[in-house]
C-alpha positions in Angstrom: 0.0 0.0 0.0 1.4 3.2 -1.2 1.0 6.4 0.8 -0.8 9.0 -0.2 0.4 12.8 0.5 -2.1 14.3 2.8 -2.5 17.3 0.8 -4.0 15.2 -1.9 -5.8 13.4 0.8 -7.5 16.8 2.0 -7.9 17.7 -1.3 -11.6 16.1 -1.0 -14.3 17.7 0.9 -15.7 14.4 2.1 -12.3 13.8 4.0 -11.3 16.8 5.1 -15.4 16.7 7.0 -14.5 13.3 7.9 -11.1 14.9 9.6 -13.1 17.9 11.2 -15.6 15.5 12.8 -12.4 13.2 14.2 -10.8 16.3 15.4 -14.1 17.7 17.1 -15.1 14.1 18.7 -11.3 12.5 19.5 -12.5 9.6 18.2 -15.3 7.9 16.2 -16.2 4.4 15.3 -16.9 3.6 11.6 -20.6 3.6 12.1 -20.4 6.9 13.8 -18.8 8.0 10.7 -21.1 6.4 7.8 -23.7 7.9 9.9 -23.0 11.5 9.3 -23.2 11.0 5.2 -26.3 10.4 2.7 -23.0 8.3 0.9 -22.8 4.6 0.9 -20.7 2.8 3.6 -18.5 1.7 1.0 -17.7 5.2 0.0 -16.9 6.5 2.9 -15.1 3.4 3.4 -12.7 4.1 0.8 -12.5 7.3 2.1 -11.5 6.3 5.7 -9.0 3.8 3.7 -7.2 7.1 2.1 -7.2 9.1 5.0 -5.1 6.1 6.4 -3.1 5.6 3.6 -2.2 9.1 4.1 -1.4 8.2 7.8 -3.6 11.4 9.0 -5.9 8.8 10.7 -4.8 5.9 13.2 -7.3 2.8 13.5 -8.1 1.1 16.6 -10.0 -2.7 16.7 -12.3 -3.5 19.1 -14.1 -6.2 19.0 -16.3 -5.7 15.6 -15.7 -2.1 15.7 -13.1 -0.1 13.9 -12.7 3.2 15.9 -10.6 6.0 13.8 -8.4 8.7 15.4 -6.6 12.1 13.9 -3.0 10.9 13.6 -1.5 14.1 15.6 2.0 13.5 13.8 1.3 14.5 10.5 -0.9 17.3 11.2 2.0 18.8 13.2 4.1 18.8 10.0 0.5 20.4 7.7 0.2 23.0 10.7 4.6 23.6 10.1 4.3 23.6 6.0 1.0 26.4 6.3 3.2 28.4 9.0 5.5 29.0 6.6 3.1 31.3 4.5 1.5 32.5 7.6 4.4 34.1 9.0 5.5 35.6 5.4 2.0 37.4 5.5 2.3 38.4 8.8 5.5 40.2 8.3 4.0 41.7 5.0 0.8 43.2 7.2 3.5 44.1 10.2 5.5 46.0 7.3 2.7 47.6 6.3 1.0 48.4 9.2 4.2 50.2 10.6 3.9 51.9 6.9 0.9 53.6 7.8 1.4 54.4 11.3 4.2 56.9 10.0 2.2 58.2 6.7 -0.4 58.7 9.0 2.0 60.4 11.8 3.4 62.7 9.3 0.6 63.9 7.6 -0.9 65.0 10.6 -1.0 69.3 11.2 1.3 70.0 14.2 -0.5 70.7 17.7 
């Protein structure tokens, strides 16, 4: 089995909602998860089976129950990749901000 990348993973509503409902619950059986679609078990099957490919979700077997977790690991490295843009813009809108401030102080009549 070949691992996916988990941007391509995420890439499709139905998983990233899948991956929202993990995150808000900790955990959810398979059940749970078919449960919260109008789609066919077997769809969101397959979808549960990329997610794992893509290691962002861990599987637990209990008895006849499959019980699916957010794989913390991996997410950590998503959350790391998008920083890396976040900070860029934040220094753009710091820049530009501080811009500003001094157009605006010297454009201001003296007191």
């Amino acid at each position: 089995m070949e691992d996916m990348d988990a941007f391509t993973a995420l890439a499709e509503p139905t998983r990233r909602h899948i991956m929202e409902m993990l995150a808000a619950n900790k955990s959810l059986s398979a059940t749970d998860i078919y449960n919260n679609f109008s789609t066919s078990p077997p769809a969101i099957s397959q979808h549960l089976k990329v997610l794992k490919q893509a290691n962002l979700v861990r599987v637990e077997k209990r008895a006849q129950k499959r019980i699916y977790y957010v794989n913390p690991e991996p997410m950590k490295e998503l959350e790391k990749w998008i920083q890396i843009f976040t900070k860029d813009w934040q220094d753009r809108h710091d820049r530009l901000e501080a811009m500003l401030r001094k157009q605006m102080a010297e454009s201001e009549p003296p007191a």
